[in-house]
NUPADO-891775 format. One line per 2 residues: for each residue x, y, z of N, C-alpha, C, CB. Coordinates in pm, whole numbers. Atoms other than C-alpha are relative to their C-alpha. Glycine has a CB too. Layout:
// NUPADO-891775
X:Y:Z:X:Y:Z:X:Y:Z:X:Y:Z  ...
// end
This chain:
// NUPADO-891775
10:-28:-142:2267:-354:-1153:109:-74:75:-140:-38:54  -71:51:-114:2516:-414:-905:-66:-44:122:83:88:37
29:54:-140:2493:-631:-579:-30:182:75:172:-117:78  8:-123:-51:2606:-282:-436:-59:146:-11:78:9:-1
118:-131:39:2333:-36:-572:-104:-44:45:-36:43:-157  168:20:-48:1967:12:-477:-14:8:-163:-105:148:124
39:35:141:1794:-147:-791:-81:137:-31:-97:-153:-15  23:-95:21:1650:113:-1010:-154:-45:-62:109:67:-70
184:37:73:1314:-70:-1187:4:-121:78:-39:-38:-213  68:147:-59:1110:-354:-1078:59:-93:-48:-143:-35:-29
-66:124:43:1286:-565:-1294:97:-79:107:81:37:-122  -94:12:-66:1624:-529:-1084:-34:2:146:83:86:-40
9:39:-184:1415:-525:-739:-46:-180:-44:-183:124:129  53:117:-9:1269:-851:-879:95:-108:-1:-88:-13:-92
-114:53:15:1612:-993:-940:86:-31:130:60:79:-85  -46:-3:-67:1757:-862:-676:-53:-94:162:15:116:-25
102:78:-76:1483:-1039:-418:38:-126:-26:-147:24:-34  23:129:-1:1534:-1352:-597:154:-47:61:-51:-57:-153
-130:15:-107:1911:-1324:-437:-19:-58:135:60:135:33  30:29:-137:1746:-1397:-97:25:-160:65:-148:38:10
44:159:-3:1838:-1699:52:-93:-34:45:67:-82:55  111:59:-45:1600:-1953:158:-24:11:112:-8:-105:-20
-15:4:-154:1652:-1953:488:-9:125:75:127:-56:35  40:-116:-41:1631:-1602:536:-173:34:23:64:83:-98
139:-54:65:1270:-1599:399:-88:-95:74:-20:-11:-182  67:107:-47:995:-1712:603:-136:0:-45:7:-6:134
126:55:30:641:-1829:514:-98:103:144:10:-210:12  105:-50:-100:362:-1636:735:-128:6:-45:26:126:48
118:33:48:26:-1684:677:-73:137:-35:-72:-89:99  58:-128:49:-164:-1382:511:-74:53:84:-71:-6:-111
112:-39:-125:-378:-1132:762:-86:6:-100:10:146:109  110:-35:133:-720:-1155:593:-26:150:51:-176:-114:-13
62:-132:-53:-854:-821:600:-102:73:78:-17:39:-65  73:-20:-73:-1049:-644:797:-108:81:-48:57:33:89
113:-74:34:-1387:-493:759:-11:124:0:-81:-27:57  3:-177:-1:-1412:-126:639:-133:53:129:-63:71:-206
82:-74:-162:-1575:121:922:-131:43:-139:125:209:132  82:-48:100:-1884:220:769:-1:177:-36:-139:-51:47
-38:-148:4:-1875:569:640:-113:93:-5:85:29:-116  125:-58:-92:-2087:839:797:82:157:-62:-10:-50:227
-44:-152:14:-2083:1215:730:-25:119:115:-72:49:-124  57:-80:-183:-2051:1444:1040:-23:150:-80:177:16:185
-21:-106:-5:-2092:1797:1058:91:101:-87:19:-8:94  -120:-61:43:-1769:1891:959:19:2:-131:103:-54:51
-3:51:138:-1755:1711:656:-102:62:-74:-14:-146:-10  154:-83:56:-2122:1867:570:85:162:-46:-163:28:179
-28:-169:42:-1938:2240:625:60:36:-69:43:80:67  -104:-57:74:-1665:2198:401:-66:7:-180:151:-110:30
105:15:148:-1921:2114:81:-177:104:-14:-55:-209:2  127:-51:33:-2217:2312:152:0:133:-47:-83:-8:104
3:-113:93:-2139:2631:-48:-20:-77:-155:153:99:15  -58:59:174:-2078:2366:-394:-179:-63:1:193:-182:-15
159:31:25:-2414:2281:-555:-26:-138:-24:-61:75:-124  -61:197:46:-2259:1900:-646:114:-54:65:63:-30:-174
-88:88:-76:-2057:1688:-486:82:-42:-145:-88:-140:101  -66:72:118:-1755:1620:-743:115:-57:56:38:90:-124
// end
């Protein structure tokens, strides 16, 4: 891999990353995640399955 190519496997992005200087790269603290919506079935969702005898 060249400086001047887009790397082609993970290897050469992992390489290429470790090129970064330090000072470029900053530290940010992780977002924790957020709580899934709970999941509900409307109407809609009902009309597109109710000809099938199973849910697959």
């Amino acid at each position: 891999m060249s400086i001047a190519t887009e790397p082609e496997t993970l290897g050469e992005l992992i390489a290429d990353c470790a090129l970064i200087p330090s000072s470029l790269v900053t530290e940010t603290p992780a977002v924790p995640p957020q709580a899934a919506r709970p999941w509900t079935v409307d109407d809609t969702c009902q009309a597109q399955v109710a000809e099938y005898d199973a849910y697959i």
